[in-house]
N, C-alpha and C positions, 0 to 999 in steps of 0.2 A: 376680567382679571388678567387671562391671560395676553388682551389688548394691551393693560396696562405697562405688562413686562416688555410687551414688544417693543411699544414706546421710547422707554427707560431703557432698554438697549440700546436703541436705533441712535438715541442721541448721545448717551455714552460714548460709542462711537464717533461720531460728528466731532464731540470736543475733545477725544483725543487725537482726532487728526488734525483738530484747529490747532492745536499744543504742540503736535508734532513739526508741524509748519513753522511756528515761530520760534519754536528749538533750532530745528534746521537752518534756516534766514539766521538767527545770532550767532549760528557757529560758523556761517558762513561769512560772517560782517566781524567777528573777531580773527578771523581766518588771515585777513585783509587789514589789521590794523596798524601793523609795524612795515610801513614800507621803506625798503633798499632804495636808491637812486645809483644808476649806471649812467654816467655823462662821457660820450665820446671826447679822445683825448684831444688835446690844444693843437698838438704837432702837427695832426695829419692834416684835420681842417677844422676851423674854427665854423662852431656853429652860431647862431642868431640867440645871443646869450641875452638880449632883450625879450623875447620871445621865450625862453627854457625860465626865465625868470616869470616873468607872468605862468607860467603853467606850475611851477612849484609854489607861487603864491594862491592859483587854484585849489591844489592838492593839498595844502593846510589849512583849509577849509572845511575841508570832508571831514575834519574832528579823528584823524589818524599821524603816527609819530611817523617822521622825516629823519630817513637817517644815510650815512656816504661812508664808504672806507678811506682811511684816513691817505689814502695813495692818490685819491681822486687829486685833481686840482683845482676844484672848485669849492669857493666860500659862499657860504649863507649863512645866515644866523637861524634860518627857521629850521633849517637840517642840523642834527646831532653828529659829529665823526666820529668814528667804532672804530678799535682794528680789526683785521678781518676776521679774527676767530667769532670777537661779540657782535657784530656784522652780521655772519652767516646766521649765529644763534640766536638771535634777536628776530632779524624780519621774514615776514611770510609772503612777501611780493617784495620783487625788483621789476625796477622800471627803467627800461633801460630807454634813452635820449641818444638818435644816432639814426647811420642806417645799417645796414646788416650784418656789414664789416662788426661794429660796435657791440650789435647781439651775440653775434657767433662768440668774440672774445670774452662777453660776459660768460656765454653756455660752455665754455672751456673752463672755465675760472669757477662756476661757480655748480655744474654738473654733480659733484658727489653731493651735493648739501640738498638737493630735490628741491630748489628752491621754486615756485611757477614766476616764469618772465612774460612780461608785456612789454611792448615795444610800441615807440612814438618814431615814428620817422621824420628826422632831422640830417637825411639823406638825400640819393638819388632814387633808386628804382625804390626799394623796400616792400618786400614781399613778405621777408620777417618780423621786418618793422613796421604794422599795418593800417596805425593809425597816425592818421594828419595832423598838421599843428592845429590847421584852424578848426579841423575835428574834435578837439582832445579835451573841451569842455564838456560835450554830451558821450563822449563815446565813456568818457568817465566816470561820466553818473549811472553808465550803464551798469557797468561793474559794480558800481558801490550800492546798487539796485537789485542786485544778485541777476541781474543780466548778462550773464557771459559763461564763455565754457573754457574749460581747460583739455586742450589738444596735446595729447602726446605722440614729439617726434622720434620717431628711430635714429640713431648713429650707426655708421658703417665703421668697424676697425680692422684695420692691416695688423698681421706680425709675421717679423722675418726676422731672423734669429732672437736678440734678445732684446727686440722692438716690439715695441707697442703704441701703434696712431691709432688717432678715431678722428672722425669728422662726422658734422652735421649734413653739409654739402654732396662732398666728394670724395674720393681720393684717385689722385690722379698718379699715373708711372708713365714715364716720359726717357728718351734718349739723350736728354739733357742736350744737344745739340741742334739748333736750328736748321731744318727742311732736313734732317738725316733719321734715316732708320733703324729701329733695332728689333729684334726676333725675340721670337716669345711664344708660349705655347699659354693657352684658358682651357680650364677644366672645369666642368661642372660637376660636381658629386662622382668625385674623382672617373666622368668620362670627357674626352677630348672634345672640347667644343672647334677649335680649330688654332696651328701653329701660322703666325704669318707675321709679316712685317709691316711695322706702320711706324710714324713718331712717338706713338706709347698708346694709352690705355685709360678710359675714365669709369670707373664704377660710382654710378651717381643713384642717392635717396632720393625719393620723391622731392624734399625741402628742394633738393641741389637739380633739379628739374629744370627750375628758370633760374638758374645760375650758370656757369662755365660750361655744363652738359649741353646747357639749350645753344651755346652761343656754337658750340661743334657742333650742332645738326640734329641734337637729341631731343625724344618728346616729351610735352608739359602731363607728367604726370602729378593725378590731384592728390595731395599731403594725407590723404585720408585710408590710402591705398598701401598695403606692404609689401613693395618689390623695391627691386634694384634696374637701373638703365644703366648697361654696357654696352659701352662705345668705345667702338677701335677709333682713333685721331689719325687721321689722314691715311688710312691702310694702302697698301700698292694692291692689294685686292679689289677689282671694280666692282665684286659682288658684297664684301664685305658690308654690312650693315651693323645699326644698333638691334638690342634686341631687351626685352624685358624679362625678369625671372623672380621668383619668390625671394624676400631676401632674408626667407628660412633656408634656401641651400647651401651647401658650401660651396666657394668657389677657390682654386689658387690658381698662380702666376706662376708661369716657370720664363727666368729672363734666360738667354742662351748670348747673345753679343750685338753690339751695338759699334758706333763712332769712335768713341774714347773707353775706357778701362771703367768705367762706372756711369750705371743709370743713376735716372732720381729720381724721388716721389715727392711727393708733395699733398697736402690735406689739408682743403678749404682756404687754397688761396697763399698758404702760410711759407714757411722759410723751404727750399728744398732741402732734402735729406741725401746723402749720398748711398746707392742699394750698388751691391756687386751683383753683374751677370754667375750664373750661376748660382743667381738666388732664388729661394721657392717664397712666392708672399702668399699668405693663408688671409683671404677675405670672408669677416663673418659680421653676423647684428651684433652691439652690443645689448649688454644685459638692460643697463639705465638707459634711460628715454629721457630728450627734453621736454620738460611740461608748458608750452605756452599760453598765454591767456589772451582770449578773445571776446569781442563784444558781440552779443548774440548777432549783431546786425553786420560781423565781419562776413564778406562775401567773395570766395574763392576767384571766381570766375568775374566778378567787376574791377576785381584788380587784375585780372589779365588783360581786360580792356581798356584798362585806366594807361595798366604800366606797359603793356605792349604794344597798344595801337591797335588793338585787333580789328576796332569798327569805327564807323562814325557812330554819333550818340545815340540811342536805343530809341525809336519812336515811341509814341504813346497808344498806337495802333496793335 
């Protein structure tokens, strides 16, 4: 008798973890049904609108709605256009079509909505942007396979006085003049890391690793990791170096003077800002994090060797 109960337990069990599984799997495939489209802009550079066309008539196949903000300037009849309020509250994936440039603008744009982005690269490098065109039929079934993860990245924000940046990348402070120096004091938790002069200053996330930090001399730190790479740009110091740090500390900028009457900063790439010497900039994590989406088979380290050359091809040995 008591056999019997053990039994009748044992598989009680069993089906409710078979239940719980395909619970899980339909919340996950309803999760996924209303996707966004992110298509880099016309101006900058046109992409192989042959090629984005074949992939969107892919994508309506999957038996999920296709939808654009109505600012986009691309037509399709299988995409629906929202404006961006019914946009944001409608889909549960954007896909954004581009290379990194095109993600970042999306992760600016659409950050407060916790929207998770996937990214086709219809770029150059794309490290954010991680999957290939001619990829982009299996790596897509991978997702709609419940094969994939959702990686969150940190943002770095500046404020000085009644400013407030963030960036995915970077945030760079610079002399705003070519091969001239300006002085400045770094502090880590509020103790003196060191006062010196150089062309400016790049506090870079992991993401921004192999972006403008890497092309100054800084290391590929893996996306997985939570610190900050600070790199002095071109220091008159021969000892100065980068160096890495939790980017749970706090850090500030104290600027002191430079070439012209005004530094400038700049974040991921974007417009500079005008910063007065004599300003204090307060660097910290933000709260929100980018959610990106990957295919379980995304792999860190073969795109180092894809997009930097690191090797010749990997033997089978």
């Amino acid at each position: 008798m008591h056999l019997f109960y053990f039994f009748e337990f044992f598989y009680s069990i069993k089906y409710e973890s078979f239940l719980n599984k395909i619970n899980t799997k339909s919340i996950i495939f309803d999760m996924f049904k209303n996707i966004g489209i992110f298509i880099k802009k016309k101006n900058n550079q046109n992409i192989d609108i042959k090629s984005f066309d074949s992939m969107i008539k892919s994508l309506s196949e999957k038996k999920v709605d296709l939808f654009i903000e109505e600012s986009q300037d691309y037509e399709n009849d299988i995409i629906l256009k929202l404006d961006k309020q019914s946009f944001v509250n409608k889909v549960d994936l954007i896909i954004v079509f581009g290379g990194d440039g095109t993600l970042l603008n999306s992760a600016r744009q659409y950050l407060d909505h916790e929207i998770p982005i996937l990214g086709v690269n219809m770029g150059n490098v794309g490290f954010l942007t991680d999957i290939a065109v001619d990829n982009f039929e299996h790596a897509i079934n991978e997702i709609f396979n419940n094969e994939y993860i959702i990686e969150e990245r940190n943002l770095v924000s500046a404020t000085f006085g009644k400013n407030h940046l963030f960036g995915l990348n970077e945030i760079v402070i610079h002399s705003g003049s070519y091969a001239q120096l300006m002085r400045y004091r770094l502090s880590v938790n509020d103790k003196i890391v060191y006062e010196q002069r150089s062309d400016g200053l790049i506090v870079a996330t992991p993401t921004g690793s192999t972006a403008y930090a890497l092309s100054a001399g800084g290391p590929i730190i893996h996306p997985s990791l939570d610190v900050w790479t600070i790199l002095p740009m071109l220091p008159q110091s021969l000892s100065s170096r980068p160096f890495v740090i939790s980017s749970d500390e706090k850090v500030d900028i104290k600027l002191f003077e430079g070439p012209s009457d005004e530094a400038k900063i700049c974040v991921d790439g974007q417009a500079d800002i005008n910063l007065s010497y004599k300003e204090d900039i307060s660097i910290s994590k933000m709260e929100k994090t980018l959610k990106l989406v990957h295919p379980k088979s995304n792999d860190f380290f073969e795109a180092c060797r894809e997009k930097l050359g690191w090797s010749l091809n990997i033997s089978n040995n």
